[in-house]
C-alpha positions in Angstrom: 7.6 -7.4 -11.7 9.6 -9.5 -13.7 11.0 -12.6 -11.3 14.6 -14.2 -13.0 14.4 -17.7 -11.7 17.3 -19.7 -9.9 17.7 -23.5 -9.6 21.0 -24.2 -7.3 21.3 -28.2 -6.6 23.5 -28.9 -4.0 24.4 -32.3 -2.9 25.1 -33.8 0.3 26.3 -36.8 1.6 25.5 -36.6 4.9 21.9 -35.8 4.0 21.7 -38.7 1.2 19.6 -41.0 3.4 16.7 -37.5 3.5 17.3 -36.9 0.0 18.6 -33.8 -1.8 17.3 -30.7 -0.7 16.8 -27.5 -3.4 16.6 -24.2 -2.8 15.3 -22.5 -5.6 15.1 -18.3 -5.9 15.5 -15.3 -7.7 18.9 -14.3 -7.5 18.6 -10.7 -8.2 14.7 -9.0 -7.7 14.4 -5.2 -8.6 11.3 -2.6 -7.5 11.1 0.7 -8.0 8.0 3.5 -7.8 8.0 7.1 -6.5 9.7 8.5 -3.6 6.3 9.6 -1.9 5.7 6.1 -1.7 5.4 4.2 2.3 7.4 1.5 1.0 8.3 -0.3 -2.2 9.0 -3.9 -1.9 10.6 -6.6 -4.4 9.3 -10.5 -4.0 11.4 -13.4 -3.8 10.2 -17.3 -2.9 12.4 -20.1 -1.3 11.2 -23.6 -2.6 12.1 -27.0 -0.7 12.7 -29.6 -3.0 13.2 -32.3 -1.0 11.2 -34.8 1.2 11.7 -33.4 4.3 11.9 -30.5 6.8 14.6 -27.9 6.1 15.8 -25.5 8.7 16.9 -22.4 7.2 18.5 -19.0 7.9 18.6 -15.9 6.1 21.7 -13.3 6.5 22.1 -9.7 5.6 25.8 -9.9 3.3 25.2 -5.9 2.4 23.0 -3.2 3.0 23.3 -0.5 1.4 21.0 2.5 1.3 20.4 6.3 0.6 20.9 8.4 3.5 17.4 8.5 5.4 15.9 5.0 4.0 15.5 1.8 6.2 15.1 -1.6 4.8 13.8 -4.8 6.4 13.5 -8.1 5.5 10.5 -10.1 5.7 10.2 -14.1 5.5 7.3 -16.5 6.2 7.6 -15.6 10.2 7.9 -12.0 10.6 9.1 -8.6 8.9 12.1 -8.0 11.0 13.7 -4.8 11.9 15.9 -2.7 10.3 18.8 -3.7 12.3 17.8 -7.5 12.5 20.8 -9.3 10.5 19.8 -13.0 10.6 16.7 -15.0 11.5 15.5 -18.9 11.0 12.6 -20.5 9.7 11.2 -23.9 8.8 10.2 -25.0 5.1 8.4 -28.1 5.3 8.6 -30.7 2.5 7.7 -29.4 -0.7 6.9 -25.9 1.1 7.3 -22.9 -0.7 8.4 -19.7 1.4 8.9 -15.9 0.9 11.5 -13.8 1.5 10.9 -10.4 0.9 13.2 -7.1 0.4 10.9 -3.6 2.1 12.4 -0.7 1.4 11.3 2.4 3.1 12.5 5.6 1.3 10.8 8.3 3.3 10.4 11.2 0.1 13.9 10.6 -0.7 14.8 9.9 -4.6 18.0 7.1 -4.9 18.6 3.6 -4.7 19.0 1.0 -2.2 20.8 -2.8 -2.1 19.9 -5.6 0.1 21.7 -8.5 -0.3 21.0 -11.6 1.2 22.0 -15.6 2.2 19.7 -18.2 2.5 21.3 -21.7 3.8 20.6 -24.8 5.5 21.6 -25.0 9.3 24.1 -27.5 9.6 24.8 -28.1 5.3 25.5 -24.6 4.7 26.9 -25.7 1.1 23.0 -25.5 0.4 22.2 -22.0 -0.2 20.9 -19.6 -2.2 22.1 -15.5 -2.7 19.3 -13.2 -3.0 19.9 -9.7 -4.0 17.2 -6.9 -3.9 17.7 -3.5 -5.6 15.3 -0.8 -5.0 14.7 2.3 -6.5 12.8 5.5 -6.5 12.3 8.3 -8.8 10.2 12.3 -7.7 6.4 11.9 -8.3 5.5 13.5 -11.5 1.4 14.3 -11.3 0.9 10.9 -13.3 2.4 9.0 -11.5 0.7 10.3 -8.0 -2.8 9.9 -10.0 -2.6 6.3 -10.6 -4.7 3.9 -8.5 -2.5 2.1 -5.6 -2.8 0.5 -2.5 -1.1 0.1 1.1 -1.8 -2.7 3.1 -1.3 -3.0 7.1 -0.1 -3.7 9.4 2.6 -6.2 8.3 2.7 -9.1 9.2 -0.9 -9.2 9.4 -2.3 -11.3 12.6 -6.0 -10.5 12.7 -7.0 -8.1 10.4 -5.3 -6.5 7.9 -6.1 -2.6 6.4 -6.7 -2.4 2.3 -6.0 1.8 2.1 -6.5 2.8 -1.6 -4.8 6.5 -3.0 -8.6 6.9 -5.0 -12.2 7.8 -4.0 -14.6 5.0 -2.5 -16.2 3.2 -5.4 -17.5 -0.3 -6.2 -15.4 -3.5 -7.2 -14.0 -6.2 -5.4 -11.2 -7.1 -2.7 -10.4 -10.8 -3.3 -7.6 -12.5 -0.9 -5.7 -15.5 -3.0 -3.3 -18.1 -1.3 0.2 -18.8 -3.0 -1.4 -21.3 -5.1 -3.7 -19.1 -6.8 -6.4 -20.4 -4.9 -9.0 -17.8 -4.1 -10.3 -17.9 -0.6 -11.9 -14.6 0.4 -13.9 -11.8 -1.5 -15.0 -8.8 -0.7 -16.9 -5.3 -1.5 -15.1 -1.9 -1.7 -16.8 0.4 1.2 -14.6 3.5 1.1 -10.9 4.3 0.7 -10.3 2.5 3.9 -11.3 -1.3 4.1 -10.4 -3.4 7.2 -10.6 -7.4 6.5 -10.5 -10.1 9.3 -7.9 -12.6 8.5 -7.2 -14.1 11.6 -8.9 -17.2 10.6 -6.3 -17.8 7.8 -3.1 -19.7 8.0 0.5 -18.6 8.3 1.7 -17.7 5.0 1.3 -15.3 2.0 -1.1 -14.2 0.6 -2.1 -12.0 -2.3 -4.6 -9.0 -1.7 -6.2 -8.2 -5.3 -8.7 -4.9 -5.8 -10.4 -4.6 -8.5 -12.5 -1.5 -9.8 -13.3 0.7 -12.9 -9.7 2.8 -11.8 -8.3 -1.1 -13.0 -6.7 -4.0 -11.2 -4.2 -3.3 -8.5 -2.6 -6.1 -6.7 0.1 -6.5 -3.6 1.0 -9.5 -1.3 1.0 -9.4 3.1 2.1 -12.0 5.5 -0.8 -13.2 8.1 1.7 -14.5 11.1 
């Protein structure tokens, strides 16, 4: 998925003696994949530039979705419910956070808009727009035959399920941190593959399988 990159400086004055805080996202993030699909879900990050602690809080400007879909939006906290408009979080200096566009389009073919603002609490001149587009098409036999993967439950707290759309086989389940950092690996044992993760961090993480069907990979939040 191809991520278009947005730097917005803002400056204020009454936050000069903290230095300038950045947010930094894609401004528009597109996913798309069949209808028969749990959910399809298009990746955003929120970067904080700055020296210090930035409270932030995301808002829902439009939803917009095919009759019988439901959307959520997920940051480094929680994946909140459908009808959840606004929530805060905490980027510490030089943090990197997600915030994440689900779309759930229950067999139904169309597409879906979810646009939201990110902004500082108390300098709300410092933000950033985020719009997510989703879209799905009907399953033709190819696509339903090509390897994937659903992970749950999300957020993840102390274990989180790798369920794969193809016949148990060997290769590798490999867990990397935003950073690219590998910090967990391992074996396929069945279609169904339940990994402990309660020892990890709050955060994202990247979930990556890899087998002779090819490489398939998909991000989760631990809370």
């Amino acid at each position: 998925m191809k991520r278009l990159l947005l730097l917005i400086p803002f400056f204020c004055m009454g936050l000069a003696a903290q230095g300038q805080i950045v947010l930094q996202g894609n401004d528009t993030v597109y996913t798309n994949g069949p209808a028969s699909e749990f959910e399809i879900v298009a990746y955003a990050n929120i970067v904080n530039n700055s020296g210090s602690i930035a409270n932030l809080r995301w808002v829902k400007l439009q939803t917009s979705m095919p009759t019988g879909w439901a959307s959520t939006v997920c940051d480094i906290n929680a994946c909140y419910p459908d009808n959840t408009d606004s929530a805060d979080f905490s980027l510490n200096a030089r943090a990197t956070g997600n915030i994440d566009g689900h779309f759930y389009p229950n067999n139904i073919v169309g597409n879906g808009t979810l646009r939201v603002r990110v902004y500082e609490v108390g300098n709300p001149s410092n933000q950033v727009v985020i719009t997510f587009i989703g879209s799905t098409n009907a399953a033709s036999v190819t696509s339903l035959s090509k390897p994937s993967l659903k992970l749950y439950p999300v957020p993840a707290v102390d274990y989180v399920t790798v369920e794969l759309n193809y016949p148990a086989e060997s290769g590798q389940i490999q867990i990397f941190n935003m950073i690219g950092k590998k910090i967990g690996d391992f074996p396929i044992n069945g279609s169904k593959n339940r990994i402990s993760v309660g020892h990890l961090p709050r955060g994202q993480y990247l979930i990556r399988v890899e087998s002779s069907r090819g490489l398939i990979t998909k991000s989760f939040i631990k809370q």
